[in-house]
N, C-alpha and C positions, 0 to 999 in steps of 0.2 A: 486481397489479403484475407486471409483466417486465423482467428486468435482463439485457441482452444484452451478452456476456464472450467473453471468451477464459478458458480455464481455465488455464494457463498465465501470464496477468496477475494482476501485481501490484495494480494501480492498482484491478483487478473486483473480486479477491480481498478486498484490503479493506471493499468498499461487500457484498459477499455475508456478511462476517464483519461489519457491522453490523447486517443484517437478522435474523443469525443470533442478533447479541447481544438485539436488540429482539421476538424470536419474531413476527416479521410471513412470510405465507408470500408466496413470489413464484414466477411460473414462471422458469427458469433457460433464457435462448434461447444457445447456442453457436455465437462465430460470428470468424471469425479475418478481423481486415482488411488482411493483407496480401496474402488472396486474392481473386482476380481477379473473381470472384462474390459478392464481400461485400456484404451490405446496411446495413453502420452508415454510411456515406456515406449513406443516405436520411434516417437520424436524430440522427448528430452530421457536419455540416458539417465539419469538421475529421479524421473517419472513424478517433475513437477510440474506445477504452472502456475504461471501461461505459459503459452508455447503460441508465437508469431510465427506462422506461414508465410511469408512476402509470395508479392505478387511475382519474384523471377523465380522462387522456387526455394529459396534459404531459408534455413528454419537459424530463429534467435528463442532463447527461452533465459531466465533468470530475470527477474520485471525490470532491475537497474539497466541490465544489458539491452534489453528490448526498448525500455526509455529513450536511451542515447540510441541507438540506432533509427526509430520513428524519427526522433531531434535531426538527425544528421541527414535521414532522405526526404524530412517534410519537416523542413526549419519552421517553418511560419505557423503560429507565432512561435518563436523560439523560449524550451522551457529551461534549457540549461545556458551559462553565458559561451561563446566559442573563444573568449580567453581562457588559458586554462588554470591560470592562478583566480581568476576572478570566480571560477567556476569550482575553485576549493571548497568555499563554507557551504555553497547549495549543498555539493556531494556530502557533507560533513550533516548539514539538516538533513539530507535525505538517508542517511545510514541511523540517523538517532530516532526516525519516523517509522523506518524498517525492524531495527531495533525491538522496537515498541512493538509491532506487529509480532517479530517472532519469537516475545514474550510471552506473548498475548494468547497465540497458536500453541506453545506446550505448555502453556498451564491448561489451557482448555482441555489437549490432549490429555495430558495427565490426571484429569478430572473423570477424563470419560471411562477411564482404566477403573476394574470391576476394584470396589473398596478393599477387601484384600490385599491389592498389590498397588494399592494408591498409593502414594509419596506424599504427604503434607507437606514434607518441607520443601519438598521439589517447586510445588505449587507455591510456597511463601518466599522463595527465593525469585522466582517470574515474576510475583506481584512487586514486589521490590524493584525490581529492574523496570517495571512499568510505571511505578511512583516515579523512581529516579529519574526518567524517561519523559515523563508529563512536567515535572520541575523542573528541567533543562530547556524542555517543549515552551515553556510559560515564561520563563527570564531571555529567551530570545525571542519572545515576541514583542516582547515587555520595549525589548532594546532595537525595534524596528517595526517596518508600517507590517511586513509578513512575516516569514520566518527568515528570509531574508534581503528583502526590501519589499516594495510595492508592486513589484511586477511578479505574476503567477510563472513557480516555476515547479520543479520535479519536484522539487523538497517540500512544499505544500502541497501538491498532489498525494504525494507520500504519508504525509501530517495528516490528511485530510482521510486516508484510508482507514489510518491509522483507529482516530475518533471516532471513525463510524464500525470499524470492528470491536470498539469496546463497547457501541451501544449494543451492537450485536449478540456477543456472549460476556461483555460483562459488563449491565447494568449498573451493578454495585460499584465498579469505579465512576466516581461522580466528576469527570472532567469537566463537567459546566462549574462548578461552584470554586474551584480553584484558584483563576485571578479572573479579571473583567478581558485582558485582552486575550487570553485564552477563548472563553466562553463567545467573546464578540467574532474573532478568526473560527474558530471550532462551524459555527452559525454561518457565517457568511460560504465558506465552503461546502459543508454540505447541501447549502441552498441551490448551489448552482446547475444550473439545468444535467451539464454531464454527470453529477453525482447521483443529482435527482434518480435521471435515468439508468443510475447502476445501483441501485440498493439493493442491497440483499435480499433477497427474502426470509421471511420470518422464519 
């Protein structure tokens, strides 16, 4: 397999930190699309990523799509339930994790836009959605051992992206200080060796 990222992404970070959870090996292609020579336009239409190469030849790209599909040809350990009403709230954590991320991603954008033609409110509107986003994140953990029980699944994958993109580019949201189970979940995820092994760089 080949999973072509930005190292730097959230959305790859994740789908590399499932591969990592499932000890499948891939090659790791690095490739940034907002450069002018990018090739994910040849393989996700839309000229995002990740973008999953499988080993028969199919390309999956969009990280929820690529989750489930990892899930469905390499169950073990399984991160999503294969009931599919049980398997509602994960998808429901894992959109409020995503969420957060692509909050996260157009305030940053919007930051980077020359002052000028910056938006403040654009940018206080994202932060909002990412308050609302970490309050939702903290009373469902509050109310379970994860974000949705004890067992690791997408939706903490996702959560756990999510966290490590805000220490990323935005320090100033202070997701440790918020509640204890927040901060104790937040900690125990990023610790784990597959996250370890996909940190960003600075």
């Amino acid at each position: 397999m080949r999973l072509i990222c930005s190292l730097t992404s959230p959305y790859a970070r994740k789908i590399r930190v499932v591969l990592a959870e499932k000890s499948l090996p891939f090659e790791l292609v690095e490739d940034i699309p907002w450069n002018a020579d990018s090739h994910v336009p040849d393989f996700n239409p839309l000229g995002k990523v990740p973008v999953l190469i499988a080993d028969d030849g199919s390309v999956w790209f969009d990280s929820p799509v690529v989750a489930e599909y990892l899930d469905v040809v390499h169950p073990s350990p399984r991160l999503m339930p294969s009931d599919r009403q049980a398997a509602l709230p994960v998808r429901q954590s894992e959109a409020l994790a995503d969420g957060i991320i692509d909050a996260a991603v157009l305030a940053f954008l919007e930051r980077a836009r020359p002052a000028e033609s910056r938006s403040q409110a654009n940018i206080d509107r994202q932060y909002g959605k990412i308050e609302r986003g970490l309050e939702a994140l903290g009373r469902r953990l509050e109310a379970a051992a994860g974000v949705d029980g004890d067992q690791l699944s997408i939706a903490d994958i996702a959560a756990g992206c999510a966290l490590g993109y805000l220490d990323l580019r935005f320090p100033d949201v202070d997701w440790r200080n918020r509640c204890p189970a927040l901060t104790r979940y937040g900690e125990a995820l990023l610790s784990r060796p597959s996250f370890r092994a996909s940190s960003p760089p600075a």
